[in-house]
DOSETOR-931058 format. One record per residue: residue number from 1; residue in one letter; chain; x, y, z of N, C-alpha, C, O in turn. Coordinates in Angstrom, 1 decimal. Layout:
<atoms>
{n NUM res A chain A n_u X n_v Y n_w Z ca_u X ca_v Y ca_w Z c_u X c_v Y c_w Z o_u X o_v Y o_w Z}
...
</atoms>
This chain:
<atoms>
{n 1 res X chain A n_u 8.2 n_v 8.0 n_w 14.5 ca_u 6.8 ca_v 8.3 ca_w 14.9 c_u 6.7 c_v 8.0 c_w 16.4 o_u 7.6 o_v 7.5 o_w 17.0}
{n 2 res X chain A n_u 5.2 n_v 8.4 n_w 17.2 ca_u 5.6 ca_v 8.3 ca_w 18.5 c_u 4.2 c_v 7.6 c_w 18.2 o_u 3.2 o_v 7.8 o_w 17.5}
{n 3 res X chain A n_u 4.5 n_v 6.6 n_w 19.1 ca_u 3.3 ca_v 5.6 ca_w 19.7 c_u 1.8 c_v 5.9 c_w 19.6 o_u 1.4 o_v 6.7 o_w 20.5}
{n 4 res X chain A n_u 1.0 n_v 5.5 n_w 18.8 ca_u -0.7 ca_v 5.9 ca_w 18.8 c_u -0.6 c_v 6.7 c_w 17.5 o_u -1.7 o_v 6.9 o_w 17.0}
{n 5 res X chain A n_u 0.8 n_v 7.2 n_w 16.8 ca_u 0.4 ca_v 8.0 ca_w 15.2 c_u -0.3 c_v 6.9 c_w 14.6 o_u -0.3 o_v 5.7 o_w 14.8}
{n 6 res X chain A n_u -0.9 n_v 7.7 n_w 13.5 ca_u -1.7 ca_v 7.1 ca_w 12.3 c_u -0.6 c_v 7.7 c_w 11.1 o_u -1.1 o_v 8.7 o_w 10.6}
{n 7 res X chain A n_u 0.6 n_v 7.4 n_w 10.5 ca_u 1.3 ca_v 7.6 ca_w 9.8 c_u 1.4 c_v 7.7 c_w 8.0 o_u 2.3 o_v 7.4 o_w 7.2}
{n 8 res X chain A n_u 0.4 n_v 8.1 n_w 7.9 ca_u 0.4 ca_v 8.3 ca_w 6.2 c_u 2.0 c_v 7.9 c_w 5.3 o_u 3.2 o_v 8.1 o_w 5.6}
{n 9 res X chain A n_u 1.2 n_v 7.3 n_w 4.1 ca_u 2.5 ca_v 7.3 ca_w 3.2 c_u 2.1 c_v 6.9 c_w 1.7 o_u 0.9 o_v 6.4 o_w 1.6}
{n 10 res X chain A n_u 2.8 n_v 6.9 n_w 0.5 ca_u 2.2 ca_v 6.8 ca_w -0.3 c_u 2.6 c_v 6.4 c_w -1.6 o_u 3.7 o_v 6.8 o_w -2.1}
{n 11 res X chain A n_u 1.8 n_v 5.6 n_w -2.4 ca_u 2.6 ca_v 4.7 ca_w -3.9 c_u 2.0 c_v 4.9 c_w -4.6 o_u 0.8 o_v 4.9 o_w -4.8}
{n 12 res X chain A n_u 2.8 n_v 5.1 n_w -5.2 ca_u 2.8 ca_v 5.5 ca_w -6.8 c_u 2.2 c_v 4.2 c_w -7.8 o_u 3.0 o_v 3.3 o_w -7.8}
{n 13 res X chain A n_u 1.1 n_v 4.0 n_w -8.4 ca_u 0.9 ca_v 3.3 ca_w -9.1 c_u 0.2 c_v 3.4 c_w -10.7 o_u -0.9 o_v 3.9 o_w -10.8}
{n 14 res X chain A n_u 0.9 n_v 2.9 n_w -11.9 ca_u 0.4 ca_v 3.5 ca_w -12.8 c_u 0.2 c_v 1.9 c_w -14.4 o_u 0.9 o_v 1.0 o_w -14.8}
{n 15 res X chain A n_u -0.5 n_v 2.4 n_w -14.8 ca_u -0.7 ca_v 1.1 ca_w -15.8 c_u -0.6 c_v 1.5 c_w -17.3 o_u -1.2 o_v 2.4 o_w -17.9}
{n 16 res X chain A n_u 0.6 n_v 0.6 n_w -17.9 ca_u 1.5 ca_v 0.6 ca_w -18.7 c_u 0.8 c_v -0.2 c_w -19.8 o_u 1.7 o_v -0.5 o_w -20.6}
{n 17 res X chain A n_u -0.3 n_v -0.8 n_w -20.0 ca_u -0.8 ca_v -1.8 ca_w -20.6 c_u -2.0 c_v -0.7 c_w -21.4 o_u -2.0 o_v 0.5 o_w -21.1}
{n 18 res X chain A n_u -2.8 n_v -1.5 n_w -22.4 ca_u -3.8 ca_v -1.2 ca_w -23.6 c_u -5.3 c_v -1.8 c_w -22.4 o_u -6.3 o_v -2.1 o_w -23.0}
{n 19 res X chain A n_u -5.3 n_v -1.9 n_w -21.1 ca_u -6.8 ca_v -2.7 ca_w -20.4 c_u -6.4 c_v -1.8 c_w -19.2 o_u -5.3 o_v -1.3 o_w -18.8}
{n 20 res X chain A n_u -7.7 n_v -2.0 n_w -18.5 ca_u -8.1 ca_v -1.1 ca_w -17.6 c_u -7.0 c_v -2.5 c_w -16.5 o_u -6.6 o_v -3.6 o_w -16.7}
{n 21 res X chain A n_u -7.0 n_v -1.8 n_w -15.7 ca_u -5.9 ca_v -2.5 ca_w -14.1 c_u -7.2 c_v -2.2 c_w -13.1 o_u -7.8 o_v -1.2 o_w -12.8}
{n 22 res X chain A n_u -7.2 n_v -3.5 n_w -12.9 ca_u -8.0 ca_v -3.8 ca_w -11.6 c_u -7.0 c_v -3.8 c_w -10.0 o_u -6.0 o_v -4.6 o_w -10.0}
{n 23 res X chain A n_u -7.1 n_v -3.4 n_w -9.2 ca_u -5.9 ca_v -3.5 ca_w -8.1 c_u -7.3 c_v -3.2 c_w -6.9 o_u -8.4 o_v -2.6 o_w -7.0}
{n 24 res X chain A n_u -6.3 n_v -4.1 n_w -5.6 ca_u -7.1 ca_v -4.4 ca_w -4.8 c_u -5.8 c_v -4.1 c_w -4.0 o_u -4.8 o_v -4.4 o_w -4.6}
{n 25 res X chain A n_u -5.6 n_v -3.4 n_w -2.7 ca_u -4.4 ca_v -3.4 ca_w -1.4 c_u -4.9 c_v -4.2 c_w -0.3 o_u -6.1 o_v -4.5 o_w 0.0}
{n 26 res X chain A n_u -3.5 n_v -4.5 n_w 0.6 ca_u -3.8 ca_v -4.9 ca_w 1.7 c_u -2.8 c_v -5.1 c_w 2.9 o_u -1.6 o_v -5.2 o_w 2.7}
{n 27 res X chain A n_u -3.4 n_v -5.0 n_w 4.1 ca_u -1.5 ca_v -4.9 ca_w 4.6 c_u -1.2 c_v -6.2 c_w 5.2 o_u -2.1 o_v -7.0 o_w 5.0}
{n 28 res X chain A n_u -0.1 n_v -6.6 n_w 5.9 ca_u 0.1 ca_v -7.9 ca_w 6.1 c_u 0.3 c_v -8.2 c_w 7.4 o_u 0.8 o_v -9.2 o_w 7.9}
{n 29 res X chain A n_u -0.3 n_v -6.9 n_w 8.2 ca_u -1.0 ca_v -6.9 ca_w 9.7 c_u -2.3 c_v -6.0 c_w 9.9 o_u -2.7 o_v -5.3 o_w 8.9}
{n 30 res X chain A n_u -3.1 n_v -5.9 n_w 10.9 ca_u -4.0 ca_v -4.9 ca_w 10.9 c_u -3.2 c_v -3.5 c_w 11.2 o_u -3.7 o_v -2.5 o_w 11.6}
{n 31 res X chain A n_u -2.4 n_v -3.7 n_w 11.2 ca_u -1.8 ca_v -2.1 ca_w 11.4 c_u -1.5 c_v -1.0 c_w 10.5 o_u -1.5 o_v 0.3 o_w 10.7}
{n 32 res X chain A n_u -1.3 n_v -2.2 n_w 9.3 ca_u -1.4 ca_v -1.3 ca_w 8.0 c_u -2.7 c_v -1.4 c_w 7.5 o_u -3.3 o_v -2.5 o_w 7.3}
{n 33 res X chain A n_u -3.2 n_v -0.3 n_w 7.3 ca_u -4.3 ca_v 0.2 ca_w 6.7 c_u -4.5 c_v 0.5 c_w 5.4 o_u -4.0 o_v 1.5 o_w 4.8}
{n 34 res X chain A n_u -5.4 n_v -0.6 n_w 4.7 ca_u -5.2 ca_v -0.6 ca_w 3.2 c_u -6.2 c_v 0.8 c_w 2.7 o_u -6.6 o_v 1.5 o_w 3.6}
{n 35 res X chain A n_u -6.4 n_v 1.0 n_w 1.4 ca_u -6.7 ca_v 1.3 ca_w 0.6 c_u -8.3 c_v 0.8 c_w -0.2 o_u -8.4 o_v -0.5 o_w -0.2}
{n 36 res X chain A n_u -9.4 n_v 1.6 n_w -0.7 ca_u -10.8 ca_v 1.2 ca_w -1.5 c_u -9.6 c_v 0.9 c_w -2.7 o_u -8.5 o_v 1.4 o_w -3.0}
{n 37 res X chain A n_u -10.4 n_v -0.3 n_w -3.4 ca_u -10.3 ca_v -1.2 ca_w -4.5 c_u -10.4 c_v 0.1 c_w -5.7 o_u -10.7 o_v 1.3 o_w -5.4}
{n 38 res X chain A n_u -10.0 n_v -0.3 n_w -6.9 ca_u -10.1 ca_v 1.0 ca_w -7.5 c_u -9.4 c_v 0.1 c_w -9.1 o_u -9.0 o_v -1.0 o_w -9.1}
{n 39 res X chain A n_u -9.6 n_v 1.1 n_w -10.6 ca_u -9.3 ca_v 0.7 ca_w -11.6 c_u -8.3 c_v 1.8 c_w -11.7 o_u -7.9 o_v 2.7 o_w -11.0}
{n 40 res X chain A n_u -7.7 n_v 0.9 n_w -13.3 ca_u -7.0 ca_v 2.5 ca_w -13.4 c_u -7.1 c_v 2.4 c_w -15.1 o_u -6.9 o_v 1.3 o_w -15.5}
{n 41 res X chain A n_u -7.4 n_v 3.3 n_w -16.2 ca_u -7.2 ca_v 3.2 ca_w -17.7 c_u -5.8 c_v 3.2 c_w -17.8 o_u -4.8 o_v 3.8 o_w -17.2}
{n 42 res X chain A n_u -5.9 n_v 2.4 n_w -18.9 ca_u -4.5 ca_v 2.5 ca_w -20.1 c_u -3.9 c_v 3.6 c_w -19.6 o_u -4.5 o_v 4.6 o_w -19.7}
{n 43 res X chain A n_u -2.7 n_v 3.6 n_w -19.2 ca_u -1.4 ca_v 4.8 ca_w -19.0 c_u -2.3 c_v 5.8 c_w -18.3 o_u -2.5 o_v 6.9 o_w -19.0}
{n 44 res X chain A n_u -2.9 n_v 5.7 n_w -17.3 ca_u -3.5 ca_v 6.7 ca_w -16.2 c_u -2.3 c_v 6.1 c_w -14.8 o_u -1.6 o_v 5.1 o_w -14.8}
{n 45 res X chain A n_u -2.4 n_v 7.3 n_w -13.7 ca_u -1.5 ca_v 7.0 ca_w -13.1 c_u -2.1 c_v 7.5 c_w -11.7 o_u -2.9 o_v 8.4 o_w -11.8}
{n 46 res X chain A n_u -2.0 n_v 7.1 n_w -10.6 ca_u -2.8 ca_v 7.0 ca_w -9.4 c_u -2.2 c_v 7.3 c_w -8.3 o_u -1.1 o_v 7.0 o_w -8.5}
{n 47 res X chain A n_u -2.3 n_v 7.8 n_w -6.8 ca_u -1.7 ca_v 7.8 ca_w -6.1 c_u -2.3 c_v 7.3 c_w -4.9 o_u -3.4 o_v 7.8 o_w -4.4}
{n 48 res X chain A n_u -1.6 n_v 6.0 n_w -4.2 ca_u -2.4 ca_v 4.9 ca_w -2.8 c_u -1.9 c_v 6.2 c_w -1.8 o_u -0.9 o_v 7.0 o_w -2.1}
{n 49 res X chain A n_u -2.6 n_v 6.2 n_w -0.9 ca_u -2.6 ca_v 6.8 ca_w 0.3 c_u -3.3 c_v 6.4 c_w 1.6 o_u -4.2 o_v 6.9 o_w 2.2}
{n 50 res X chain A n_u -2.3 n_v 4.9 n_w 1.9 ca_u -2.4 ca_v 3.8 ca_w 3.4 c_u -2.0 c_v 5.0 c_w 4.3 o_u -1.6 o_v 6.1 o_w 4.3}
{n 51 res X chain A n_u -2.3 n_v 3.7 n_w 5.5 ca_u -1.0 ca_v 4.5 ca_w 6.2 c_u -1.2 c_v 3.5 c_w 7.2 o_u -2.1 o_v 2.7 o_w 7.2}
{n 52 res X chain A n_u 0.1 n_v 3.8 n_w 8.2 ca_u 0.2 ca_v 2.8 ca_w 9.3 c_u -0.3 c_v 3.4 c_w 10.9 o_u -0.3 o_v 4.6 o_w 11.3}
{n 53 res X chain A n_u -0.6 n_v 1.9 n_w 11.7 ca_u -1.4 ca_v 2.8 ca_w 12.9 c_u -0.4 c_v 2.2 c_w 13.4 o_u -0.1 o_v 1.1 o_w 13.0}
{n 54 res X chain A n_u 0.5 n_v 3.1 n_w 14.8 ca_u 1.5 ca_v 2.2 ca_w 15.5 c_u 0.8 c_v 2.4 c_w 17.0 o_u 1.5 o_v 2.4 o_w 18.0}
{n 55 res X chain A n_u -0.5 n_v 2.4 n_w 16.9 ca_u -1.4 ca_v 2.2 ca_w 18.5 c_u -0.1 c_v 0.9 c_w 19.3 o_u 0.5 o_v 1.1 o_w 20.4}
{n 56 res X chain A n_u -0.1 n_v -0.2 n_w 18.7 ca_u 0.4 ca_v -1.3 ca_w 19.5 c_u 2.0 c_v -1.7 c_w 19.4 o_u 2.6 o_v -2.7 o_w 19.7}
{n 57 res X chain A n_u 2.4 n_v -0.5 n_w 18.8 ca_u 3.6 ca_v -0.9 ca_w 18.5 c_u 5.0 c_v 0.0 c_w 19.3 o_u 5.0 o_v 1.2 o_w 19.2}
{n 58 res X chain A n_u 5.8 n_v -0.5 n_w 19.8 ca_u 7.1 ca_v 0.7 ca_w 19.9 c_u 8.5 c_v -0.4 c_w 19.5 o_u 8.6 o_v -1.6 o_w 19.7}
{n 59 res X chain A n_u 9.7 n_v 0.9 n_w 18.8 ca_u 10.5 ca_v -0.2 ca_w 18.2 c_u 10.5 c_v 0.3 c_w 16.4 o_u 10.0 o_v 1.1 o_w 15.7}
{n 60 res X chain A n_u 11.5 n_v -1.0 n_w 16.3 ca_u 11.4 ca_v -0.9 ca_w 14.5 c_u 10.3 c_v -1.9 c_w 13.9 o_u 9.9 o_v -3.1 o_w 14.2}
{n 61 res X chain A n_u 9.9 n_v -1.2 n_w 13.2 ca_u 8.4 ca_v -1.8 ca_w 12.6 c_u 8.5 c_v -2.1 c_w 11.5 o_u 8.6 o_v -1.1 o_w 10.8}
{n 62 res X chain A n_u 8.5 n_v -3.2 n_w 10.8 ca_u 9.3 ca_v -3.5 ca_w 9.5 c_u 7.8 c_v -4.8 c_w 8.9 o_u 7.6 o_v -5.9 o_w 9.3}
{n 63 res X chain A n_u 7.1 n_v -4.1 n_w 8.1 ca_u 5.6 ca_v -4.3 ca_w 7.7 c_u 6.0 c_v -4.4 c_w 6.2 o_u 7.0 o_v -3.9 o_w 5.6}
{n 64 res X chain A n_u 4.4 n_v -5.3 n_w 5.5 ca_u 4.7 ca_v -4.7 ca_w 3.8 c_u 3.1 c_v -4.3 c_w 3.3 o_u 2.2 o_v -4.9 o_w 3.8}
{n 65 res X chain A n_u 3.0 n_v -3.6 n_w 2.7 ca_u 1.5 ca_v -3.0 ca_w 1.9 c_u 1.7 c_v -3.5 c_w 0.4 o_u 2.5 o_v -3.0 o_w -0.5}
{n 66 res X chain A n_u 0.7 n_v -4.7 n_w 0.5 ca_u 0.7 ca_v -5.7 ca_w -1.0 c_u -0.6 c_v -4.7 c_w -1.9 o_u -1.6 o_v -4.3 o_w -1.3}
{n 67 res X chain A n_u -0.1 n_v -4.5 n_w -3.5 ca_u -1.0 ca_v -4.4 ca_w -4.3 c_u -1.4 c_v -5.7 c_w -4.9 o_u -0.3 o_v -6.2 o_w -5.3}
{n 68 res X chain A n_u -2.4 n_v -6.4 n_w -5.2 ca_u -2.7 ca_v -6.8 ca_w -5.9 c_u -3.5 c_v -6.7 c_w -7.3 o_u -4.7 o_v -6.4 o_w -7.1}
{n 69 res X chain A n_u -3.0 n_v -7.2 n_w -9.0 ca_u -3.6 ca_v -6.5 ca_w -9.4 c_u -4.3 c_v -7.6 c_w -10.2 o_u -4.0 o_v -8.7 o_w -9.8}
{n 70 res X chain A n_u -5.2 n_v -7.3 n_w -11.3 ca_u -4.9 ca_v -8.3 ca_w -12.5 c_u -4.3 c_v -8.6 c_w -14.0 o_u -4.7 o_v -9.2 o_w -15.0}
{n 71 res X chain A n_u -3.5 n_v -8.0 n_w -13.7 ca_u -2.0 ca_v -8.2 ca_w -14.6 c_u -1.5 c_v -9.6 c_w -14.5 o_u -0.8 o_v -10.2 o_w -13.7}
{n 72 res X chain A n_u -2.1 n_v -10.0 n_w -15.7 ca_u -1.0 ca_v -11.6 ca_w -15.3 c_u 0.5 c_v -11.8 c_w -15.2 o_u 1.1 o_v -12.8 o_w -14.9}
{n 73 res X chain A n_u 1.2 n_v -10.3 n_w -15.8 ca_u 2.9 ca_v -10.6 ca_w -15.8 c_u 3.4 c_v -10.1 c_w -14.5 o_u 4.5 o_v -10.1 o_w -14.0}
{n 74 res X chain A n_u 1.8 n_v -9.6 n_w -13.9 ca_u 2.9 ca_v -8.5 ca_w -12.2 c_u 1.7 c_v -8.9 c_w -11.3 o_u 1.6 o_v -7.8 o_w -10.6}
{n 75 res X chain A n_u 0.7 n_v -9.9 n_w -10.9 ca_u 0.0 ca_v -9.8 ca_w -10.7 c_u -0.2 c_v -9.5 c_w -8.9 o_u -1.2 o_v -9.9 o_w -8.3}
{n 76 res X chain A n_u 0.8 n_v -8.9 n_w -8.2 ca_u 1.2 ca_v -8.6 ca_w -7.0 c_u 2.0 c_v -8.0 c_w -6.9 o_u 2.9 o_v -8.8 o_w -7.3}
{n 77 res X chain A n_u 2.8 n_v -6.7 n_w -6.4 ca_u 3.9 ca_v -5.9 ca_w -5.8 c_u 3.7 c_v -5.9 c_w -4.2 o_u 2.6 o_v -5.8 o_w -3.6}
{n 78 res X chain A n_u 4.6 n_v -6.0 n_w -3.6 ca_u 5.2 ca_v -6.1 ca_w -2.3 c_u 5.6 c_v -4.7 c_w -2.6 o_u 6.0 o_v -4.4 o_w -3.7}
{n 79 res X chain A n_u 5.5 n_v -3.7 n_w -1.3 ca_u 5.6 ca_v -2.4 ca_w -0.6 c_u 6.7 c_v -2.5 c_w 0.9 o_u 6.2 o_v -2.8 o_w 2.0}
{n 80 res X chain A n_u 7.4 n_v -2.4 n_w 0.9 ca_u 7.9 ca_v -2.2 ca_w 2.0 c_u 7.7 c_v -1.0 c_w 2.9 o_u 7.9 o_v 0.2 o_w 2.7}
{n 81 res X chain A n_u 7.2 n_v -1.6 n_w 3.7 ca_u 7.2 ca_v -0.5 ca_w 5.3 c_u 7.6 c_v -0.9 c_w 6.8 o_u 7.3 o_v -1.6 o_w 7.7}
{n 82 res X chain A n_u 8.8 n_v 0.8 n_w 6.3 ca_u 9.8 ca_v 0.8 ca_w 7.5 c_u 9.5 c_v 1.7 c_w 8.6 o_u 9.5 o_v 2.9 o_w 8.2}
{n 83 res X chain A n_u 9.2 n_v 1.5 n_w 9.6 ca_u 9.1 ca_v 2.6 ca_w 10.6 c_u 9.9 c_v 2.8 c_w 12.2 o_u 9.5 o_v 1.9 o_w 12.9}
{n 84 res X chain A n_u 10.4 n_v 3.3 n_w 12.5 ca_u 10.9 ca_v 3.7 ca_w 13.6 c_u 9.7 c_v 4.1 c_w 15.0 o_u 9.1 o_v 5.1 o_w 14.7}
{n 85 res X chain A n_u 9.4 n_v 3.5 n_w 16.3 ca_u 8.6 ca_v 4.1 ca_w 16.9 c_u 8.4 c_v 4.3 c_w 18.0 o_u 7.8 o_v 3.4 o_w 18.6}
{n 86 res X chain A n_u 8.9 n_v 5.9 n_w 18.8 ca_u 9.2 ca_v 6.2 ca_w 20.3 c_u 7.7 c_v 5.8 c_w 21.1 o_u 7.6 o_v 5.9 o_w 22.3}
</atoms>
């Protein structure tokens, strides 16, 4: 990416349970740009669409975009985000 993109990307998330999934995102700088809070029904499946701003960044950019949900067996996934940036 070159310096000042807004870099879209995107996760797959889907709920495997009999109760609706509550999920909240977030990133673990202001650079990544979360996601509106959202449900999902029983075996419905969703697609997040963050993305990263590299306004302040040049270099390798090695970020994570956290779901959190309320699932008590997974109640967080860690996202890895890799970026390269001229």
């Amino acid at each position: 990416a070159v310096q000042g993109d807004r870099v879209p990307f995107t996760v797959q998330i889907g709920n495997t349970g009999d109760a609706p999934l509550a999920y909240r995102t977030q990133g673990d700088c202001g650079c990544v740009i979360a996601v509106a809070p959202g449900t999902l029904a029983p075996n419905a499946v969703t697609l997040l669409r963050p993305h990263l701003d590299t306004t302040e960044y040049v270099g390798e950019l090695d970020k994570r975009f956290l779901i959190l949900t309320n699932d008590p067996e997974r109640p967080s996934v860690i996202v890895p985000v890799r970026l390269k940036v001229k």
